[in-house]
C-alpha positions in Angstrom: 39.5 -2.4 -9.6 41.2 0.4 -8.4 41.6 3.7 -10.7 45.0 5.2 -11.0 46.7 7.7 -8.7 46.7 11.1 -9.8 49.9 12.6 -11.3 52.2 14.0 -8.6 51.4 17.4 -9.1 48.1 17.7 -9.5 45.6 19.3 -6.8 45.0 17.0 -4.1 41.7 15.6 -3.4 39.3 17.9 -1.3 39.4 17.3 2.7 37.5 18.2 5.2 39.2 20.5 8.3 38.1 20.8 11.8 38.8 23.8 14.2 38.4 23.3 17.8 37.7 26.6 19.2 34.4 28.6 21.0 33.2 30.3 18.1 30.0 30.3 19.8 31.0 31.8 22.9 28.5 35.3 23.6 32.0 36.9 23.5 31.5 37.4 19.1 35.4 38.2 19.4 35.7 34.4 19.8 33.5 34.3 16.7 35.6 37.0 14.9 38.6 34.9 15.3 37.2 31.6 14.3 35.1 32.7 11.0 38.3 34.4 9.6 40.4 31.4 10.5 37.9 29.0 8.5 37.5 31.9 5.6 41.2 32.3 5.2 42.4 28.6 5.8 39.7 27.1 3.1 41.0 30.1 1.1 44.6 28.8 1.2 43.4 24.4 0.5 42.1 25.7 -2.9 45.6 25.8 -4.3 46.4 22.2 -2.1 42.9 20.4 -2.7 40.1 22.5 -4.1 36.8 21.9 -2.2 38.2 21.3 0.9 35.5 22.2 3.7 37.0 24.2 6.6 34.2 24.0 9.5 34.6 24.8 13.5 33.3 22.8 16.7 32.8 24.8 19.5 34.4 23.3 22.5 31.1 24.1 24.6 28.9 22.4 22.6 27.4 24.9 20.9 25.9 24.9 17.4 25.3 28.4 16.5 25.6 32.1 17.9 23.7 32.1 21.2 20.6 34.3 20.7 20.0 38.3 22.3 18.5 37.1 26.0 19.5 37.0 29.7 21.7 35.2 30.7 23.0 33.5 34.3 25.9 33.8 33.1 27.1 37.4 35.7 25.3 35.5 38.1 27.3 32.2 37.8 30.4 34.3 38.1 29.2 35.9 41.1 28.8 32.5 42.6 32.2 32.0 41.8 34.2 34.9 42.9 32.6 34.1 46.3 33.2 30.9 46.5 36.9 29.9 48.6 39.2 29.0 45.8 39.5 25.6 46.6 35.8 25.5 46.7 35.4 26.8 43.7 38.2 24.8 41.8 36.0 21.7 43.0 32.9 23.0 41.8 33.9 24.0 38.0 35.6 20.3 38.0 32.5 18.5 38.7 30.5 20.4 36.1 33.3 20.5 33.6 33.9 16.6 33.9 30.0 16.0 33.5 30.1 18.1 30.8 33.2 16.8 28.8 31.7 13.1 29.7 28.6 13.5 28.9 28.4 16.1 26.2 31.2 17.2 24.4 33.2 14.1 23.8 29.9 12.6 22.0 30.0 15.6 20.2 33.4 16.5 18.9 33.3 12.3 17.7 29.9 13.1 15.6 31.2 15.9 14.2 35.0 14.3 13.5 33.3 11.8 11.5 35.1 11.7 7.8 37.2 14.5 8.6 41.3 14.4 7.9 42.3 16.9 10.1 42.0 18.9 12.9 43.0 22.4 14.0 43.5 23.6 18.0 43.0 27.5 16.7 42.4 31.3 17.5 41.7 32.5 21.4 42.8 32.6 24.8 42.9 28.9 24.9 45.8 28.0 26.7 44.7 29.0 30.0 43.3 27.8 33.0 40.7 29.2 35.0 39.4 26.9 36.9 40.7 23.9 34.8 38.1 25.0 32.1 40.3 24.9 28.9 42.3 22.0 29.9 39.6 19.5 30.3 37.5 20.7 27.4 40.5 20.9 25.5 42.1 17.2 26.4 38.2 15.8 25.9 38.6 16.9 22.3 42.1 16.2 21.2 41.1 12.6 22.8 38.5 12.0 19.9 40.9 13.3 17.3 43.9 11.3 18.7 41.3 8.2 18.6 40.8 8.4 15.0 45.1 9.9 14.8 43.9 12.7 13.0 47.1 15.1 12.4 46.4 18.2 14.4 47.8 21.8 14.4 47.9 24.6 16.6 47.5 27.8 15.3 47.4 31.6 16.6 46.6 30.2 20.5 47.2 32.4 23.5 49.0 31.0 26.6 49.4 32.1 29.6 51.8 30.6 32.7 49.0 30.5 35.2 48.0 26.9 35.2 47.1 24.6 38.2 49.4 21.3 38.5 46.5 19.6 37.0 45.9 21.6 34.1 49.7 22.3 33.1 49.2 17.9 33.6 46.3 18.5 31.1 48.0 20.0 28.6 50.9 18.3 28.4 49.2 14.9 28.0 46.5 16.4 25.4 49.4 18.0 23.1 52.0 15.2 23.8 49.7 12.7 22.5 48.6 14.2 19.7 49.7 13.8 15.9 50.8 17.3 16.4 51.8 18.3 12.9 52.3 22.3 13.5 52.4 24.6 16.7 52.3 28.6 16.6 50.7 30.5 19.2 50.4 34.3 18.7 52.9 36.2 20.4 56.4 36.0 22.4 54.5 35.7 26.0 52.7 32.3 24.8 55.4 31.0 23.1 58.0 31.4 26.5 54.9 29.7 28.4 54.9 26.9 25.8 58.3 26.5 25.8 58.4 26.3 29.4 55.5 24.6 30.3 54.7 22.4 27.5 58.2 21.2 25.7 59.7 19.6 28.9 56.8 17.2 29.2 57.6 16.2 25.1 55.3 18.4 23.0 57.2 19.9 20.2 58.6 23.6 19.8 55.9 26.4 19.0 56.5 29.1 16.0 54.9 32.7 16.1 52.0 33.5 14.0 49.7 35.9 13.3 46.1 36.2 15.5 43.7 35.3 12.6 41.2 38.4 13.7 44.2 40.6 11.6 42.5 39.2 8.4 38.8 40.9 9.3 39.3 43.5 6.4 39.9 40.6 4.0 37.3 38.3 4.5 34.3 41.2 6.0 33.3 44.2 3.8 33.9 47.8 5.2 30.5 49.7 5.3 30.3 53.5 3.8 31.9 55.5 6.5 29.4 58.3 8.1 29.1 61.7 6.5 28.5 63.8 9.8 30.7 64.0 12.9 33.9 60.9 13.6 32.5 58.4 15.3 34.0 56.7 18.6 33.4 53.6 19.7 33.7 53.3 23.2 33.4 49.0 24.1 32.5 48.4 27.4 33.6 45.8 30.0 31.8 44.4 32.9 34.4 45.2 36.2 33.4 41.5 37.2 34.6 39.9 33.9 38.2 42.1 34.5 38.4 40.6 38.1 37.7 37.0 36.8 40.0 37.3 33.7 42.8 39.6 34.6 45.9 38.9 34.2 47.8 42.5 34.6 47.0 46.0 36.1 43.6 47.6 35.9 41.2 48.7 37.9 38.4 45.9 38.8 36.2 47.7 41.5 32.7 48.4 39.9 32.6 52.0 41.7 36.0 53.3 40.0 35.1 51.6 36.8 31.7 52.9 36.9 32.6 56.9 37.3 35.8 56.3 34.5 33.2 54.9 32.0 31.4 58.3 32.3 34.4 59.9 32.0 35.7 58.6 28.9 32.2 59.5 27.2 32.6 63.4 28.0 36.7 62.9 26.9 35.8 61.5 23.7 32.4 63.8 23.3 35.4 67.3 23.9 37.7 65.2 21.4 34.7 66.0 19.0 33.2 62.6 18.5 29.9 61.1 18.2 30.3 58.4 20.9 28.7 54.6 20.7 28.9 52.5 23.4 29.0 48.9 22.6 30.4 45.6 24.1 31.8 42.4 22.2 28.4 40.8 23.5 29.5 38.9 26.6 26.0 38.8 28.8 27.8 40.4 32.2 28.6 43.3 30.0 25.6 43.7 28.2 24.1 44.0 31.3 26.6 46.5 32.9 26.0 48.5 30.1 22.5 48.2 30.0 22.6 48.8 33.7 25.0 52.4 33.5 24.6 53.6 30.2 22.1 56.0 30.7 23.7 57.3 33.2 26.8 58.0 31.5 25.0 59.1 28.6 23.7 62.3 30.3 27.0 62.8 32.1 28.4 63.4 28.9 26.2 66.3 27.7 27.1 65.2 24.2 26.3 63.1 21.2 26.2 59.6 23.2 24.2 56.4 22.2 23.6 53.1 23.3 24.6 50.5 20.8 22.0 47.8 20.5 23.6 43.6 20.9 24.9 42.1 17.8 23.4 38.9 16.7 26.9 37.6 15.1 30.3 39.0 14.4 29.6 40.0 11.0 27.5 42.8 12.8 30.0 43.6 14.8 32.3 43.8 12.2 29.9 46.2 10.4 29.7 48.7 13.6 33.6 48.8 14.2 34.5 49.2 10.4 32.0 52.1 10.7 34.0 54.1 13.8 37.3 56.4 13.3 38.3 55.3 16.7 38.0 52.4 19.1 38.8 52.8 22.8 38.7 48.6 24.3 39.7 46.0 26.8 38.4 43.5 24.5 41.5 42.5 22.4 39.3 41.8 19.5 37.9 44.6 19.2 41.5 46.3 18.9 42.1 43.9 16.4 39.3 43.9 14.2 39.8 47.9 14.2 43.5 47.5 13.2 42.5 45.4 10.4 40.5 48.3 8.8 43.5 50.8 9.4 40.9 52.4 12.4 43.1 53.9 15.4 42.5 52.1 18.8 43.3 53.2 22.2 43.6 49.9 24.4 42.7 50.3 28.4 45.3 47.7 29.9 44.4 44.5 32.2 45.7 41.4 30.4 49.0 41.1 29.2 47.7 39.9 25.9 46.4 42.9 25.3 50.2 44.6 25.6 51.4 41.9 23.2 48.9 42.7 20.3 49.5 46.9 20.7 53.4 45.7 20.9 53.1 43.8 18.1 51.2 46.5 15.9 53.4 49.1 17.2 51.1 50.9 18.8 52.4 51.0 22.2 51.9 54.8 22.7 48.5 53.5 22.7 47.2 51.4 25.7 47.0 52.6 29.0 45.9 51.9 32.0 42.7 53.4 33.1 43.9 55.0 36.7 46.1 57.0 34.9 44.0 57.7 31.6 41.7 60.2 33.1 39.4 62.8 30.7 41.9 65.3 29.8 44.3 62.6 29.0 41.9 60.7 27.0 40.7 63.7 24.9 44.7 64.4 23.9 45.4 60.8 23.2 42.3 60.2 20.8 42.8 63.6 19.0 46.4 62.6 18.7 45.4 58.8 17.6 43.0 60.0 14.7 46.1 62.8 14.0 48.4 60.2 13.3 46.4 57.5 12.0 47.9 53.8 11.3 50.8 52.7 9.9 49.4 51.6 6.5 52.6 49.1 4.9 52.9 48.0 9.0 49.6 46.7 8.8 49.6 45.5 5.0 53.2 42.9 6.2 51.1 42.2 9.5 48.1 40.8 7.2 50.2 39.5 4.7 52.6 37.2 7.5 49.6 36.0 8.8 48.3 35.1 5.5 51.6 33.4 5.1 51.5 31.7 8.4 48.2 30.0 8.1 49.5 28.6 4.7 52.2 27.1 6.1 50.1 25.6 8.6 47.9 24.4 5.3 51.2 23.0 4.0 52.3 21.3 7.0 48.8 19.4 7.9 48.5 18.8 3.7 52.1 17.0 4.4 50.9 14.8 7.6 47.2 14.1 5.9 46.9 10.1 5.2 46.6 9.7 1.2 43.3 9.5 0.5 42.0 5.7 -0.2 41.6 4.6 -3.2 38.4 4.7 -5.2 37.2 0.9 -5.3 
C-alpha cells in the first residue's frame, strides 16, 4: 500500500546532487571552486528538500586531494610542447580514450548510482587542449544521459579554441543531455556558447557568478598579522603559461625568471613582508622550489618561501591572511576578492580580464613586460590605498548566491517525483 503524497507545499524529499568537475586536480583553485559550489548549492536544497547531499566526481578519476610529492606531471608537458601538434593531438587522444573507456565512465556510473541530478560546474571546462575536456566531459554526461538525469551547467568557462572534434564533442554531450539550466561565468564564454554550441541545438546560456566569489562565506578568515602587511606573491611555472595561454604574457622562462625577482624587491620597497606561494600545480611547485631562493636574496628584504598546501582550505587560510595578492592564477584573485583583499592580476588568459572586468578592478591587471619594479611598487601602494569596493563585492556575492538558487530551482523543477514509498 502506498502512503499519501505530501501536501503541495511542503519541503521536498532529500536528493542527492552530483558535480562533475576536477576538484582534485593539484591546481587547489579547482578545489576552491568545487567545495564552495557543493557548500553553497546544499546550503540553498535546505529550503527545496532538507538533507539533500551535494557531492563532486572528479572528471580524472580522482578521489581525494593528491598528496605533497613529485610529480611527472612538468615532465609530461615537456613531452608535449615538443611534440609536432598533430603528433601530439594523437597522443593525448589515445590516452584520453583509454582513460575515459576504461576508467572514468566505470566510475562516474558507480558514483551516479541513486542520484537525481547532476551538475557540469565551476572551471575552465569548456576548453580544449588537446581534446582533454571534451572527451572526459562527453564520457560523463553519457552515464548521466543513460540514467536521463536532468543536468545543469553552472559558472563554466569557455573558450572559442576548439578543434572540429571537440566543438563535435560538445555539441553532442550538451545536445543530448536533459539540460535543465546553462550559465557560464562571464560575457566571453557566453559569445562562445552561443556561437559554438546553440547552432548545433543546445539551449541559450545565462551569466552567473564563478562560485570561488563565495570563499568568505563558506571558509573562515584567520586573525590578520600584527607586524608588517603581508604580500602574497603566487607563482606560475613559464611552461604552464605557454601550454594554457590564451592572451598576452610573457612565456620564456629567462624573462619570467628575472621579473619574478623583480616583483619580490617591488613589493619588499612597497613595505611588505613577501610570501611566495603557488595554487599547488606540481610544474610550479617545482619552479618555485627551483628559483625561490634565488629571488629571495635578490630581494634584500623580508621574503619567504611558502610551504604546499595539502587542500584548499589551507590555501584559503594563507590568502585570507595577506593584504595583497599579486596572481596569474584566477583563483587566487578570486578567493582574495572574496575577503575584500586587493589583488593585482599579471595578464595571460582572457579569463583573467573577464573576472578583474567583472569586479571592477581593471586598473588592476597588467601585463608583466610592462609591470616592471617601480611600476609594481606604485600600483600595490596604490591598491592597499584604495582598498575594495565593499557594497561592489557584497551584490557580486549576493548575485551569485542568487544564481546558484535558481539553478537549485530549475533542477528541483526537472527532478522526477520521488517514487512512492511501497
Amino acid at each position: 500500500m502506498s502512503t499519501a503524497a505530501p501536501p503541495s507545499d511542503a519541503p521536498a524529499p532529500p536528493r542527492r546532487i552530483a558535480l562533475l568537475n576536477v576538484k582534485y586536480s593539484p591546481n587547489l583553485g579547482d578545489g576552491l571552486l568545487s567545495e564552495c559550489l557543493e557548500a553553497e548549492l546544499a546550503r540553498t536544497f535546505q529550503t527545496i528538500a532538507p538533507g539533500t547531499e551535494v557531492f563532486s566526481i572528479d572528471l580524472a578519476g580522482r578521489r581525494a586531494y593528491p598528496a605533497i610529492a613529485p610529480s611527472r606531471r612538468a615532465a609530461l608537458i615537456r613531452v608535449l610542447e615538443a611534440l609536432p601538434a598533430r603528433l601530439r593531438q594523437l597522443a593525448t587522444r589515445i590516452a584520453l580514450a583509454a582513460l575515459v573507456r576504461l576508467r572514468l565512465r566505470q566510475h562516474v556510473r558507480a558514483r551516479l548510482a541513486g542520484c537525481d541530478a547532476v551538475v557540469l560546474g565551476g572551471g575552465n571546462l569548456l576548453t580544449d587542449a588537446d581534446l582533454n575536456f571534451p572527451m572526459k566531459i562527453a564520457g560523463a554526461l553519457s552515464q548521466a544521459a543513460r540514467l536521463r538525469l536532468p543536468i545543469a551547467v553552472y559558472g563554466v568557462g569557455a573558450n572559442r579554441q576548439w578543434s572540429k572534434a571537440g566543438r563535435r564533442l560538445f555539441g553532442r554531450a550538451l545536445g543530448g543531455a536533459k539540460l535543465a539550466h546553462a550559465a557560464v561565468r562571464d560575457a566571453r564564454s557566453q559569445s562562445a556558447w552561443r556561437d559554438l554550441l546553440v547552432p548545433q541545438g543546445v539551449r541559450p546560456a545565462a551569466l552567473s557568478g564563478d562560485p570561488g566569489l563565495l570563499a568568505s562565506c563558506h571558509f573562515p578568515r584567520p586573525p590578520l598579522p600584527f607586524d608588517a602587511p603581508l604580500a602574497g606573491l603566487c607563482i606560475t611555472a613559464p611552461m604552464a603559461l605557454r601550454y594554457h595561454a590564451t592572451g598576452p604574457g610573457p612565456t620564456d622562462g629567462t624573462t619570467l625568471d628575472a621579473w619574478y625577482a623583480a616583483a619580490a624587491r617591488a613589493l619588499v620597497e612597497a613595505g611588505f613582508r613577501v610570501a611566495l606561494f603557488t595554487n599547488g600545480s606540481p610544474e610550479d611547485r617545482d619552479y618555485l622550489a627551483r628559483m625561490g631562493p634565488s629571488w629571495i636574496l635578490a630581494a634584500k628584504g623580508p621574503v619567504t618561501l611558502t610551504n604546499p598546501f595539502a587542500d584548499p582550505a589551507e590555501m584559503i587560510r594563507f590568502i585570507a591572511g595577506c593584504q595583497l595578492i599579486v596572481a596569474h592564477r584566477m583563483h587566487a584573485c578570486i578567493a582574495a576578492h572574496s575577503f575584500a583583499i586587493p589583488t593585482i592580476g599579471l595578464r595571460w588568459d582572457v579569463k583573467l580580464d573577464s573576472f578583474f572586468a567583472l569586479a571592477g578592478r581593471g586598473n588592476y591587471i597588467a601585463d608583466t613586460a610592462s609591470l616592471n619594479g617601480p611600476a609594481l611598487t606604485a600600483l600595490a601602494r596604490q591598491a592597499v590605498a584604495e582598498g575594495v569596493d565593499r557594497a561592489a563585492l557584497e551584490d557580486l556575492i549576493a548575485g551569485t548566491r542568487s544564481d546558484i538558487a535558481r539553478m537549485a530551482a530549475a533542477l528541483a523543477r526537472a527532478m522526477q517525483p520521488a517514487k512512492e514509498a511501497a
